[in-house]
C-alpha positions in Angstrom: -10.9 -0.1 -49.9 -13.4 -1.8 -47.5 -13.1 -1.0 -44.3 -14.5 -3.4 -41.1 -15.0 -2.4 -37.6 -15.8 -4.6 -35.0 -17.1 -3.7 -31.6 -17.4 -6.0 -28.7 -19.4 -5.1 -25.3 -19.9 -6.5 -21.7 -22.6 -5.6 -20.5 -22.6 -4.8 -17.0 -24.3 -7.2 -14.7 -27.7 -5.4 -13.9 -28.3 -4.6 -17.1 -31.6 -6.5 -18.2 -32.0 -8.1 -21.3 -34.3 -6.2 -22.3 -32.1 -3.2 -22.7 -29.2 -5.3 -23.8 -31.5 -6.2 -26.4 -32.8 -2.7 -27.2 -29.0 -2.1 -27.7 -28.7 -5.0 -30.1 -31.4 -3.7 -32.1 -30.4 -0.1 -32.6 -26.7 -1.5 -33.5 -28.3 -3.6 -36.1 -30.4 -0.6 -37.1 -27.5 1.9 -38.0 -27.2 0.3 -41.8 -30.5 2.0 -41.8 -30.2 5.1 -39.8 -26.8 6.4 -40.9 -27.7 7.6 -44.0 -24.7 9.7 -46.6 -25.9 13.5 -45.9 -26.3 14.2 -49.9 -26.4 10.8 -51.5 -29.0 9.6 -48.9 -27.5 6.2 -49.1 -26.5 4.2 -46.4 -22.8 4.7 -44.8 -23.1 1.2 -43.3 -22.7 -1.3 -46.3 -23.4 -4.3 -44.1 -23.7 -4.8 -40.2 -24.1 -8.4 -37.9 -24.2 -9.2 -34.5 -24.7 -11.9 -31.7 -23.9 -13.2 -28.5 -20.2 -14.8 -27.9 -20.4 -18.7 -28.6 -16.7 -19.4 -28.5 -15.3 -22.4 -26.3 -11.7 -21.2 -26.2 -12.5 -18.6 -23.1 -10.7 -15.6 -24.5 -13.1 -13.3 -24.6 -12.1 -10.8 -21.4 -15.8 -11.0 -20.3 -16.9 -9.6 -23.5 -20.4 -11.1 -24.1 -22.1 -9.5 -27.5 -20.0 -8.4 -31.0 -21.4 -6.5 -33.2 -19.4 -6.2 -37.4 -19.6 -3.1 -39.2 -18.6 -2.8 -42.9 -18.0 0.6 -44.7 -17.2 1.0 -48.8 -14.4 3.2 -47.7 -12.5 5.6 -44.9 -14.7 8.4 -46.1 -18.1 6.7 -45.5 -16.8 5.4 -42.2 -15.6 9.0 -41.3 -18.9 10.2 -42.0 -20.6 7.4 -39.6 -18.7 8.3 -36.7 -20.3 11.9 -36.8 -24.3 11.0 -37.7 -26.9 11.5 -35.0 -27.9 7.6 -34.7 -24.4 6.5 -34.3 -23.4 9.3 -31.7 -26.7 8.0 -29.6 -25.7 4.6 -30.0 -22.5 4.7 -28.3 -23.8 6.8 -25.5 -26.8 4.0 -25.0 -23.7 1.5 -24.7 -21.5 3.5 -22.7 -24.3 3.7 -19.9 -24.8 -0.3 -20.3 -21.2 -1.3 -20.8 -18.7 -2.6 -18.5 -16.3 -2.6 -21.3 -16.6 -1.5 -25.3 -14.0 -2.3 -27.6 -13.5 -0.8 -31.0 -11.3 -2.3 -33.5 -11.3 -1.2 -37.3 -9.0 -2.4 -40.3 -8.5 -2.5 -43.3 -9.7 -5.4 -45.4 -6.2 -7.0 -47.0 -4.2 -4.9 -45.1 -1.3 -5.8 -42.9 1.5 -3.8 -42.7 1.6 -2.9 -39.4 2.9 1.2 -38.6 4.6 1.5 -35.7 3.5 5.4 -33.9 5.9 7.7 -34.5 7.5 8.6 -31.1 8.6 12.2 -30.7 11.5 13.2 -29.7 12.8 15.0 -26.1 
């Protein structure tokens, strides 16, 4: 099943633009640069990105959102260990003030409360 991840950032505030946008650029670049070690295709099915436009003020400073879509878990377990993707979240973790992470599954609702172990 596809599988979206969407990652927010706030940049902190003397970061330029330029290297908020060198960020933007890289994060639209992974479709490109995570490639599937033997198939050679790309783990990223899809990716899109912008600056925060929304009038409702919920956004908890976050600025820029970028939207990752994978064919499946195993693609997207993959991505998380390629070289481009490990760099990119180091570049952002240098920039950000905050970096959110949030990935589902498309159609998928159930919600699983963690197990809590017992004392």
């Amino acid at each position: 099943m596809p599988i979206t991840q969407v990652a927010q950032v706030q940049f902190r505030d003397l970061v330029s633009q330029e290297e908020i946008q060198e960020i933007c650029d890289c994060a639209l670049a992974l479709q490109k640069t995570c490639l599937h070690p033997t198939t050679k295709k790309p783990l990223v099915k899809s990716v899109t990105g912008g600056i925060d436009n929304s009038p409702e003020g919920l956004q908890d400073g976050m600025t820029h959102v970028f939207v990752f879509e994978f064919d499946n878990e195993d693609d997207k377990s993959l991505y998380q260990g390629i070289e481009p993707r490990r760099e990119f979240a180091e570049a952002v973790g240098r920039v950000a003030a905050k970096y959110t992470v949030v990935d589902f599954t498309q159609g998928v609702f159930e919600y699983r409360r963690p197990s809590v172990a017992s004392s």
